[in-house]
FIDOKOL-663343 format. One line per field, with one value per residue: y, x, z of N, C-alpha, C in turn; residue number from 0. Coordinates in Angstrom, 2 decimals. Atoms other than C-alpha are relative to their C-alpha. Layout:
nY: [Y, ...]
nX: [X, ...]
nZ: [Z, ...]
caY: [Y, ...]
caX: [X, ...]
caZ: [Z, ...]
cY: [Y, ...]
cX: [X, ...]
cZ: [Z, ...]
num: [NUM, ...]
% end
This chain:
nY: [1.29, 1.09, 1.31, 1.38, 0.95, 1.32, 0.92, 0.82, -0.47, -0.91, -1.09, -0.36, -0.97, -1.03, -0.91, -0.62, -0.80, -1.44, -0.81, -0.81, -1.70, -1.29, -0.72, -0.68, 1.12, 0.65, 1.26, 0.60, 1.60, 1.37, 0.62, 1.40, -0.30, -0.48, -1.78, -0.01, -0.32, -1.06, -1.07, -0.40, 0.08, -1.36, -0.56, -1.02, -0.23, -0.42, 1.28, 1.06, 0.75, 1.61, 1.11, 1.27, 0.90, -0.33, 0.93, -0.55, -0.09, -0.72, -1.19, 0.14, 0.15, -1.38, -1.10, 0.59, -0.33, -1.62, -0.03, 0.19, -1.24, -1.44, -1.01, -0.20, -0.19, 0.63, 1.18, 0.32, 1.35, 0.03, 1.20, 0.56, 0.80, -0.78, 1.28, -0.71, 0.35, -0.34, -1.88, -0.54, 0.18, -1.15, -1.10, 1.02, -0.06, -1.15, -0.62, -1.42, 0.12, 1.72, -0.16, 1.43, -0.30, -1.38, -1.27, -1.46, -0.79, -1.05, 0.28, 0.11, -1.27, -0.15, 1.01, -0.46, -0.43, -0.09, 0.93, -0.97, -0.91, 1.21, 0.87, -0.12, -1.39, -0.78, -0.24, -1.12, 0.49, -0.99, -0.64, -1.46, -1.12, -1.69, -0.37, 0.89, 1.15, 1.06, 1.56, 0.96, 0.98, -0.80, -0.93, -1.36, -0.91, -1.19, -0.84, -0.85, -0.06, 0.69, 1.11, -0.03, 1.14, 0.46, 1.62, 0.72, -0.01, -1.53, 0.10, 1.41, -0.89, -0.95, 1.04, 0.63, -0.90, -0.87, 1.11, -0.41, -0.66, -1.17, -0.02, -0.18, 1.59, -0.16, 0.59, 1.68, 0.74, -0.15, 0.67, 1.63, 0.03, -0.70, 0.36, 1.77, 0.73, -0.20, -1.73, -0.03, -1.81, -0.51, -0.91, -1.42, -0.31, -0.26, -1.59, -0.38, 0.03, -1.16, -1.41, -0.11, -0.44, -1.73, -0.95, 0.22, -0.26, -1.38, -1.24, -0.80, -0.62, -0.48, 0.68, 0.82, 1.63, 0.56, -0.56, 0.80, -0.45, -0.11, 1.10, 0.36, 0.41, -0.78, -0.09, -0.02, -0.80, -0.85, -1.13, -0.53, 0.98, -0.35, 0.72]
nX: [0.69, -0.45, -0.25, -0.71, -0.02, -0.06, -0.81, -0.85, -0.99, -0.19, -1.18, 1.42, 0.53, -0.88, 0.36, 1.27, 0.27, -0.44, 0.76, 2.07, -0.67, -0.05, 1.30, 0.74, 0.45, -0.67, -0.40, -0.53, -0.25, 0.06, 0.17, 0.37, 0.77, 0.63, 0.04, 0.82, 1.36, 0.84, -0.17, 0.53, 1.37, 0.10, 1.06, -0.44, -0.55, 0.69, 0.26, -0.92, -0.24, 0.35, -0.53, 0.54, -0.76, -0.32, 0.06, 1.41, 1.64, -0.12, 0.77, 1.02, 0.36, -0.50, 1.18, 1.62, 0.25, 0.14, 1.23, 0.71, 0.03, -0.07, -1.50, 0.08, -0.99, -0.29, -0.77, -0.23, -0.97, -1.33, -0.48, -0.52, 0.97, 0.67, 0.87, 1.52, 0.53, -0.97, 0.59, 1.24, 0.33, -0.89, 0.97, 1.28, -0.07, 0.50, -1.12, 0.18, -1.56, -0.60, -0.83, -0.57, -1.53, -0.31, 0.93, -0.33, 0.47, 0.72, 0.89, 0.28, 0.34, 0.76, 1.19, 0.20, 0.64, 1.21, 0.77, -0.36, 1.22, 1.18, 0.35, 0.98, 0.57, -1.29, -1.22, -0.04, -0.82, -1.01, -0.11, -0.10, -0.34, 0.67, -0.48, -1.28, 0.22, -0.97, 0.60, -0.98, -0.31, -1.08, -1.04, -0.04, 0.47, -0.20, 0.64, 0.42, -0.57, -1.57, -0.07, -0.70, -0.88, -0.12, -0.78, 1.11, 0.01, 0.67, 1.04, 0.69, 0.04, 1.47, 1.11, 0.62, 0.76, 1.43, 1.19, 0.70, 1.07, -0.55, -0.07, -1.12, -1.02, -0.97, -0.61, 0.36, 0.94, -0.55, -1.21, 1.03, 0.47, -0.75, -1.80, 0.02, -0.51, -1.31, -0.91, -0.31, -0.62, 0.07, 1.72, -0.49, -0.24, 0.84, 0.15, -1.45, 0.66, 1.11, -0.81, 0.11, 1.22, 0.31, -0.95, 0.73, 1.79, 1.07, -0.64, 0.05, 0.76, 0.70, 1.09, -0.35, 1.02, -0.49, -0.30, -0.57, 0.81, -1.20, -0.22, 0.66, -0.75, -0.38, 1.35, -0.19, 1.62, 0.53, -0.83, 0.98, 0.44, -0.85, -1.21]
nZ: [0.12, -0.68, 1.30, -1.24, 1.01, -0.64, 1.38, -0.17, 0.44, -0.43, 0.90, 0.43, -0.52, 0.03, 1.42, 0.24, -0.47, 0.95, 1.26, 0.01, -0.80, 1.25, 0.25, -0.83, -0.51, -1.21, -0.20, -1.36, 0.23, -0.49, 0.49, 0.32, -0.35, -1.63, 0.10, 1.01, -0.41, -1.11, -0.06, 1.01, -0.77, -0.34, 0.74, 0.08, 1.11, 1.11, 0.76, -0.70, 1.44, -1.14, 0.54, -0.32, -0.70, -1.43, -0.64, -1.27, 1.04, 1.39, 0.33, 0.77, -1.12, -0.86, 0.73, -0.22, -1.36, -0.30, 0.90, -1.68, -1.32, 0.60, 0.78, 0.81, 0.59, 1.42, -0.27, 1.00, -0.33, 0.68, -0.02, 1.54, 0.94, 0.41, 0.43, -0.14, -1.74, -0.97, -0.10, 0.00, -1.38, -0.75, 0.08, -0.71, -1.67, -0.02, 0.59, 0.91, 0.55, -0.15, 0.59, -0.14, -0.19, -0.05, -0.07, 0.09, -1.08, 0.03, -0.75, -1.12, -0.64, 0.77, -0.32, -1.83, -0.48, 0.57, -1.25, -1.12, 0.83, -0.39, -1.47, -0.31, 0.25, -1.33, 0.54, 1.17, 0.95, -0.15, -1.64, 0.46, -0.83, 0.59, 1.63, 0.15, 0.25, -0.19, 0.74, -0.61, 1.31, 0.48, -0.81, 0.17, -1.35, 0.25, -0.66, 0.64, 1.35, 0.79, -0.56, -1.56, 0.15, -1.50, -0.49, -0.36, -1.63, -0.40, 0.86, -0.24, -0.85, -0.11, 0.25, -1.24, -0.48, 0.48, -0.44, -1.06, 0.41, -1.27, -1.72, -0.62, 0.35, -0.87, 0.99, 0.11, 1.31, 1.35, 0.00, 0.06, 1.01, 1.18, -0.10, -0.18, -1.55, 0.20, -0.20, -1.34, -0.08, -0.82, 0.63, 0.41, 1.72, -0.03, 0.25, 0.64, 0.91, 0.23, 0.48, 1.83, 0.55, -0.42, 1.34, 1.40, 0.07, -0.44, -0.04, 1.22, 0.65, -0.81, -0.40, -1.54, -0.32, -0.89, -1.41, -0.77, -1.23, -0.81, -0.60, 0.68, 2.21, 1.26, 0.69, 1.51, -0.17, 0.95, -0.19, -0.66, -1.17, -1.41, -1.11]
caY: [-51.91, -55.06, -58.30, -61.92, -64.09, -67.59, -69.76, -72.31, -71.32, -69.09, -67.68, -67.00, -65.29, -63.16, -61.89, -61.26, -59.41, -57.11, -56.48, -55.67, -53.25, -51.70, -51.06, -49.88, -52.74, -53.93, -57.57, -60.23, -63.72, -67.27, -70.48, -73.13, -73.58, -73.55, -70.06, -69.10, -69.75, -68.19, -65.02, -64.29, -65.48, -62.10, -60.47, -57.72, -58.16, -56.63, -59.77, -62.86, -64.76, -68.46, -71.15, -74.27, -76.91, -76.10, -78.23, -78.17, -77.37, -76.99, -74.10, -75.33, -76.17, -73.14, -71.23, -73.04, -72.95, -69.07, -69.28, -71.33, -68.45, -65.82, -64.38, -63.06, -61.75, -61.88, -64.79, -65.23, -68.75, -69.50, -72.78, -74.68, -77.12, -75.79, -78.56, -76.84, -79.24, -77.83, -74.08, -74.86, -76.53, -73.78, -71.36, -74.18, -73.86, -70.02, -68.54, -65.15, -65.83, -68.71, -67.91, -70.75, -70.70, -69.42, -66.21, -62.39, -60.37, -57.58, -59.53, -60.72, -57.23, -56.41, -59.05, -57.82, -54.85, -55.52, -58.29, -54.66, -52.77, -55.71, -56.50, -55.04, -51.95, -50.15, -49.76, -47.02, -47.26, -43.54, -42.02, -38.29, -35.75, -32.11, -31.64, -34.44, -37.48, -40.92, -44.36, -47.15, -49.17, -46.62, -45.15, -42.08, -38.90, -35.45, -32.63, -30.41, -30.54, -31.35, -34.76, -35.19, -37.35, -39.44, -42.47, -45.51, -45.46, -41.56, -42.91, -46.21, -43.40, -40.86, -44.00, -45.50, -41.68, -40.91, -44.56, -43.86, -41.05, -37.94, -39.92, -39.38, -42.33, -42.84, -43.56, -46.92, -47.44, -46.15, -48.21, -51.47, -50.76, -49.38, -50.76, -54.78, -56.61, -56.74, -52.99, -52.70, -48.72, -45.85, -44.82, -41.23, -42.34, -41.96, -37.77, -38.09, -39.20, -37.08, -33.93, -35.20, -35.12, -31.79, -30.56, -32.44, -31.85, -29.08, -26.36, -25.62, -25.06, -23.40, -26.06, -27.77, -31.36, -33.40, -32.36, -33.14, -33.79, -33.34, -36.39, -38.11, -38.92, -37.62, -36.52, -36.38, -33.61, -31.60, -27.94, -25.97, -28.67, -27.72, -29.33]
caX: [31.67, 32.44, 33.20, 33.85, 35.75, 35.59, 38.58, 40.82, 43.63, 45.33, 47.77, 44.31, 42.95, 45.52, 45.49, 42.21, 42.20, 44.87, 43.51, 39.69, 41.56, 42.80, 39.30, 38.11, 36.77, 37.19, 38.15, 37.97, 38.81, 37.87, 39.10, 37.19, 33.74, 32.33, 33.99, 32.81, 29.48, 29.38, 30.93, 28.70, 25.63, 26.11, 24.60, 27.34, 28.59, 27.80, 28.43, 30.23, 32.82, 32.08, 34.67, 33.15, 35.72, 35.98, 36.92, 34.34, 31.18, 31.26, 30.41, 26.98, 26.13, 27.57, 25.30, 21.72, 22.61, 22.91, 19.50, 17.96, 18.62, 17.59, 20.71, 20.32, 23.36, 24.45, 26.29, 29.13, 30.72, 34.13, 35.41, 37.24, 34.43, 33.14, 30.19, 26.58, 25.55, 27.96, 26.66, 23.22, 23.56, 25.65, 22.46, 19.95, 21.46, 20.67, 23.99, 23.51, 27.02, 28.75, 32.54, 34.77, 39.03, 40.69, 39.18, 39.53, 40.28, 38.44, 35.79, 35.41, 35.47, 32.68, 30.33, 30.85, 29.84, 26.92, 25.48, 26.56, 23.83, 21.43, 21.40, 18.39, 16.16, 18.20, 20.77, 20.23, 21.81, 22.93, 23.67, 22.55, 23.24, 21.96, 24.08, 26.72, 26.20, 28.03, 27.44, 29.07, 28.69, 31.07, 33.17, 32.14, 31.41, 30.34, 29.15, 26.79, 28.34, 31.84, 33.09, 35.09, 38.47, 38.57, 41.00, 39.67, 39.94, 38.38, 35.67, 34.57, 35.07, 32.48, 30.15, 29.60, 28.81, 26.47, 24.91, 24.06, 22.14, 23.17, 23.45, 26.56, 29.19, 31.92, 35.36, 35.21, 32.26, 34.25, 36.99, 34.51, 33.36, 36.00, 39.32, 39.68, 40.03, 43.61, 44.53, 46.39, 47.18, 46.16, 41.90, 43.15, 43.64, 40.30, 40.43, 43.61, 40.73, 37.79, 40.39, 40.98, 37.70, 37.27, 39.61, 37.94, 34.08, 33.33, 36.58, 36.39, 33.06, 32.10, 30.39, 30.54, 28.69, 31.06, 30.64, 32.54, 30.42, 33.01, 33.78, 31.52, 32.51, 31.32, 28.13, 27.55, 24.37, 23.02, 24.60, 22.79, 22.23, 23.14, 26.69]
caZ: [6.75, 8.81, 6.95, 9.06, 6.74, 7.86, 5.85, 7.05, 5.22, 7.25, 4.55, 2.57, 5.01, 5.89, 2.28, 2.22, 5.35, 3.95, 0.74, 2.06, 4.93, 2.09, 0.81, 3.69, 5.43, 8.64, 9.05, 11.76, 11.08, 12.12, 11.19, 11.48, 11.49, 15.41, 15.75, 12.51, 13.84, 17.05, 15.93, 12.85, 15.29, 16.87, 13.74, 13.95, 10.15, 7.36, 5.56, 6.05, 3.45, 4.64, 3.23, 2.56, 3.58, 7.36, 10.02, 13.08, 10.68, 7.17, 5.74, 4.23, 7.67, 9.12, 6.86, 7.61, 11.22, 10.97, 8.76, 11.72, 14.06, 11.73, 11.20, 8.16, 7.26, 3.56, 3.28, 0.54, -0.05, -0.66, -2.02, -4.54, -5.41, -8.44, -9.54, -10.17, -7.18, -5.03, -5.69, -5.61, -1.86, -0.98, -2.07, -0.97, 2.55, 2.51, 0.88, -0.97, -3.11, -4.46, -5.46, -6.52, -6.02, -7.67, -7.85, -9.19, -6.26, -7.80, -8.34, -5.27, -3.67, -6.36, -5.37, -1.29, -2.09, -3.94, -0.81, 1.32, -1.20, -0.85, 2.66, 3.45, 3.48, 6.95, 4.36, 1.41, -1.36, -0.74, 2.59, 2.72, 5.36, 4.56, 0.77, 2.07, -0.13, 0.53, -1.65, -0.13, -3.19, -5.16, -2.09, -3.74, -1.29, -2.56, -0.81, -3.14, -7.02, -6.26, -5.54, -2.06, -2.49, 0.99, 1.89, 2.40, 6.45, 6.03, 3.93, 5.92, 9.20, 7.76, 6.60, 9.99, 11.34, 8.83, 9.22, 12.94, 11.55, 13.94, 17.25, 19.55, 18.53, 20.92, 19.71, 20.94, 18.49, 15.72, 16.51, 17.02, 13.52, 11.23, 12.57, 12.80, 16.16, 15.22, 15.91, 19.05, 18.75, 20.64, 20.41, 19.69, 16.27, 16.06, 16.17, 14.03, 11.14, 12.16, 11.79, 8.44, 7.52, 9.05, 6.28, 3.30, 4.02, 6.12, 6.06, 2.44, 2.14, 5.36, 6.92, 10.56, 10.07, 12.51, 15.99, 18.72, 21.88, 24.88, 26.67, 24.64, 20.69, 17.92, 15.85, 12.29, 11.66, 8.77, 8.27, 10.89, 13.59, 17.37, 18.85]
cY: [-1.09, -1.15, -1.23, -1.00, -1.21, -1.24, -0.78, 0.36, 1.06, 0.89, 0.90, 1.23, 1.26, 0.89, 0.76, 1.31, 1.30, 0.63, 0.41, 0.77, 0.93, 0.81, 0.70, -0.82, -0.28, -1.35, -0.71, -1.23, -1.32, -1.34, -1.27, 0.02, 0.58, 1.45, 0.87, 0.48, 1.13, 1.25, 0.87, -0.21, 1.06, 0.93, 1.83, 0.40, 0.63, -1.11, -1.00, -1.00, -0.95, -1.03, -1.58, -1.58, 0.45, -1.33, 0.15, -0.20, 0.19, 0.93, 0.23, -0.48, 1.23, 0.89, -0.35, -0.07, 1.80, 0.34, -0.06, 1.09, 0.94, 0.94, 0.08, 0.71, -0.24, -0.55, -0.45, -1.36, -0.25, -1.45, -0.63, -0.57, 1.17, -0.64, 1.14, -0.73, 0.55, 1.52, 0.11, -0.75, 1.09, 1.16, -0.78, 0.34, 1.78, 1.07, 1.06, -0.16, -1.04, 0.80, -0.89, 0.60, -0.68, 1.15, 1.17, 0.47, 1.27, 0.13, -0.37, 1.13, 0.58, -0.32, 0.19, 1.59, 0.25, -0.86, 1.60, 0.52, -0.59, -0.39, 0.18, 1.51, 0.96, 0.33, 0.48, -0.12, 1.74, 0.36, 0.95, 0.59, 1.15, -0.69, -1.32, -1.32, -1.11, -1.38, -0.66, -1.00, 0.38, 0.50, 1.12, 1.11, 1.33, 0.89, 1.19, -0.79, -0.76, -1.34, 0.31, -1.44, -0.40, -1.59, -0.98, -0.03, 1.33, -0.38, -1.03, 0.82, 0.85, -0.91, -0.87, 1.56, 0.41, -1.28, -0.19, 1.41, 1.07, -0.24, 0.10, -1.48, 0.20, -0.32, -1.43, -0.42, -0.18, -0.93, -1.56, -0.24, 0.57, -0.87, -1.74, -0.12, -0.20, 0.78, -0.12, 1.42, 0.93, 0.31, 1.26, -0.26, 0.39, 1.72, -0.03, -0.08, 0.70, 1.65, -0.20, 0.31, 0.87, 0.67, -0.76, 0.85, 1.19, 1.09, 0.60, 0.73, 0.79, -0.61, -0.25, -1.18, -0.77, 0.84, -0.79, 0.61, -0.10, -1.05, -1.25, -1.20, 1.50, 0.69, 0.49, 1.04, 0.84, 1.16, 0.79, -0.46, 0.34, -1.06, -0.32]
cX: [0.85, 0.16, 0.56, 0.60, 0.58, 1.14, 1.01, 1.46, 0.16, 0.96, -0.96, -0.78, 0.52, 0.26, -1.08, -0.48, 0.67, -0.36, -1.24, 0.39, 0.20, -0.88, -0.84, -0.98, 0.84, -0.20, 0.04, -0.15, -0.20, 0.20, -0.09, -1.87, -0.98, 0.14, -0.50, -1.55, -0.49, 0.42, -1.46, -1.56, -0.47, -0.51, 0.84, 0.71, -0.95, -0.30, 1.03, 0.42, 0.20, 0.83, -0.80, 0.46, 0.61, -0.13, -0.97, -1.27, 0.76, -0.97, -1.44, -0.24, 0.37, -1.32, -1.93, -0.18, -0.79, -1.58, -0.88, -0.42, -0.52, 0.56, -0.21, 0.88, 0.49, 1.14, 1.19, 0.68, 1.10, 0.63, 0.60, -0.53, -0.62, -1.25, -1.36, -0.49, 0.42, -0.49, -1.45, -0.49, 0.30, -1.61, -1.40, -0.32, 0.18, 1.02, -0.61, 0.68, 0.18, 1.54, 0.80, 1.76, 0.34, -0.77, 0.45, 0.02, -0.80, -1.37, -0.64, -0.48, -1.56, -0.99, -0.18, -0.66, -1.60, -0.99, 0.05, -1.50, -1.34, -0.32, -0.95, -0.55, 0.43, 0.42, 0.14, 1.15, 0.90, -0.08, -0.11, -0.13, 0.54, 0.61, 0.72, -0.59, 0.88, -0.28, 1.05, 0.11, 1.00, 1.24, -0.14, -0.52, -0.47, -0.78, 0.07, 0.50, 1.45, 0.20, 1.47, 1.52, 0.74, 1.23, -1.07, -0.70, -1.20, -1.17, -0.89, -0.36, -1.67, -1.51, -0.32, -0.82, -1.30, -1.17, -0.53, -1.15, -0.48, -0.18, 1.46, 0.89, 1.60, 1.03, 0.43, -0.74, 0.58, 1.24, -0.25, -0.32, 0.60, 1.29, -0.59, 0.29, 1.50, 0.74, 0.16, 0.02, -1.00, -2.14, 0.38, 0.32, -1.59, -0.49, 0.76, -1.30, -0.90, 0.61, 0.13, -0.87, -0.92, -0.08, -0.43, -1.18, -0.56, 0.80, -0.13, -1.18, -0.61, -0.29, 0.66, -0.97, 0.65, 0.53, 0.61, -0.60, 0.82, -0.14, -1.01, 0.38, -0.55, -1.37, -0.44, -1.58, -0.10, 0.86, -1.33, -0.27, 1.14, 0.72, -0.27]
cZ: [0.64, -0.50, 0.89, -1.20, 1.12, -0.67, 1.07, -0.48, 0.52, -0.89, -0.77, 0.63, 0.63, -1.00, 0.17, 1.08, 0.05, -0.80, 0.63, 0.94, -0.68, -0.77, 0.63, 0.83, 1.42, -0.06, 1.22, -0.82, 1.03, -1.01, 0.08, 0.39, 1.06, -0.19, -0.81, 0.30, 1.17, -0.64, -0.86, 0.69, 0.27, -0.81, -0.04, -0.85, -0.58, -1.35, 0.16, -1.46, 0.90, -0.94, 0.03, 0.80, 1.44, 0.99, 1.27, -0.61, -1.45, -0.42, -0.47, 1.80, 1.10, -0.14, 0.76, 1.36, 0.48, -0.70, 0.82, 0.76, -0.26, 0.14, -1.43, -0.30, -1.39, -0.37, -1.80, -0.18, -0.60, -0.21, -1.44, -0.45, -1.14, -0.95, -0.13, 1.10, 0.89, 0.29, 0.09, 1.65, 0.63, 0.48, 0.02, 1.73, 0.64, -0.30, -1.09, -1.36, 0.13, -1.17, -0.20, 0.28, -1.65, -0.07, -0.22, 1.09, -0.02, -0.49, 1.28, 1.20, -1.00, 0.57, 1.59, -0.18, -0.41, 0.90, 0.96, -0.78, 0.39, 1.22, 0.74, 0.12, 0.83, -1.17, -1.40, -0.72, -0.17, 1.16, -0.70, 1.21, -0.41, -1.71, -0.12, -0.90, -0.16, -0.33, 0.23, -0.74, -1.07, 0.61, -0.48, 1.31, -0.94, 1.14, -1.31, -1.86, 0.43, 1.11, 0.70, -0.20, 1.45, -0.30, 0.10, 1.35, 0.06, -0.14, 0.97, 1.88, -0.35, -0.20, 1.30, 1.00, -0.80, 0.13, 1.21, 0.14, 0.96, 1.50, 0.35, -0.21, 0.88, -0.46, -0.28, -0.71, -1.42, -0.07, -0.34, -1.36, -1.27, -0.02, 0.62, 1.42, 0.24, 0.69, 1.64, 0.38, 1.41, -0.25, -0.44, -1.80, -0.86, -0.74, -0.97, -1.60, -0.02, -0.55, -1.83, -0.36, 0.24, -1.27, -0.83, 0.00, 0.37, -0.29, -1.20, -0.45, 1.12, 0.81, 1.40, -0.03, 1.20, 1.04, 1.10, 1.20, 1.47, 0.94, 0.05, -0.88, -0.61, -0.44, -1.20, -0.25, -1.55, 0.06, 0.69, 1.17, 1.30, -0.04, 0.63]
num: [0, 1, 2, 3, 4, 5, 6, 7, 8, 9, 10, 11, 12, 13, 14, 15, 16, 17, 18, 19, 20, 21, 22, 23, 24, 25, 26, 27, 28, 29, 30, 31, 32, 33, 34, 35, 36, 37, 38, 39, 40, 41, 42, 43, 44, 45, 46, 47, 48, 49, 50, 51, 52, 53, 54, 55, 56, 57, 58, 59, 60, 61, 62, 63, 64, 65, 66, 67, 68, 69, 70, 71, 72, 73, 74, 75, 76, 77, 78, 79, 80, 81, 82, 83, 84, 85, 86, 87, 88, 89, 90, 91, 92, 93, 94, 95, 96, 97, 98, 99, 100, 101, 102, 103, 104, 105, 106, 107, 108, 109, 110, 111, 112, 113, 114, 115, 116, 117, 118, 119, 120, 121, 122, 123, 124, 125, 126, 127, 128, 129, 130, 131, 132, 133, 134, 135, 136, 137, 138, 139, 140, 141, 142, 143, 144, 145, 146, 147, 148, 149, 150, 151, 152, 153, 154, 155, 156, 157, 158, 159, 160, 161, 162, 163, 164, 165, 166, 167, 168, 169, 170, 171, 172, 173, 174, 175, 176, 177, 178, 179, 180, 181, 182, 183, 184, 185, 186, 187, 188, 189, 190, 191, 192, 193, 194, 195, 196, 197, 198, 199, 200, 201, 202, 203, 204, 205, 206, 207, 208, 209, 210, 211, 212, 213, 214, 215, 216, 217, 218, 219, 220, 221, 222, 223, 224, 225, 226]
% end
């Protein structure tokens, strides 16, 4: 899952984009409104944490722009005002979420992935391929009866293949959509995770779901489905 957090505070957001990496989230950051806007215009989050005090736009104007456009993106807001006026412009000006500062970080992760659940009908509340099942609201995985114990990286890896829904994914895609704009490393890290999740999902029980299409990527399929 992809996540744009928009905050001014760059010490802030640097947290935040550690801790939600750690969940399995990919991260890109902007801070200040304009950028903010254009990035999240693009419509290539999964959801966007929008600070309210931004310089450029404010975030309540950030938001109703992106509304405008029909970007619909599920929009969470982040700010220290914490007034009932203040939360009901926020979710006037088409905000999903209204979180105030300070803040639980484990709420906060809570409430992202429950806008991830919600964001619209595309987006099943379980992924299933053949036996494999994968809920991105739990991070749980099983295949059949027993439950599958994945990393977060493994986990947010097999959840973008099974959400293309057995087309060919290149590792540039997986890279676009798992790993932050940040990552400088090699693409090959890429295989280094599909191998992992060779050896969780398919070696123990027999299976071959993740195919590798040769100078290609990848392809996530039922048990049975041609390479």
């Amino acid at each position: 899952m992809r996540i744009l957090v928009v905050e001014d505070d760059r010490r802030l957001a640097e947290l935040l984009r550690r801790g939600l990496n750690a969940e399995g989230f990919a991260v890109d950051l902007a801070h200040d409104g304009r950028d903010g806007l254009h990035l999240a215009a693009q419509g290539a989050y999964d959801v966007v944490v929008l600070d309210v005090m931004l310089p450029g736009l404010n975030g309540y104007r950030v938001c109703a722009r992106l509304r405008e456009a029909g970007v619909w993106t599920p929009v969470l807001m982040l700010t220290a005002k914490d007034g009932e006026y203040d939360e009901a412009e926020g979710l006037d000006t088409g905000a999903d979420d209204y979180v105030t500062k300070p803040f639980s970080y484990v709420a906060l992760v809570a409430r992202l992935r429950a806008l991830v659940r919600r964001g619209g009908p595309e987006r099943p509340v379980v992924l299933r391929v053949g036996d494999l099942r994968i809920d991105p609201g739990t991070r749980a995985c099983h295949r059949g009866g027993t439950e599958l114990t994945l990393t977060a990286r493994e986990f947010a890896v097999l959840e973008y293949l099974a959400r293309r829904g057995g087309e060919v994914v290149t590792k540039h895609e997986v890279l676009e959509n798992v790993w932050d704009e940040a990552y400088q490393g090699d693409v090959n890290i890429v295989e280094v995770y599909v191998s992992a999740l060779r050896r969780k999902i398919d070696a123990p029980f027999g299976r071959r779901t993740i195919h590798t299409v040769r100078g290609v990527g990848y392809r996530l399929t039922a048990e049975g489905a041609a390479p």
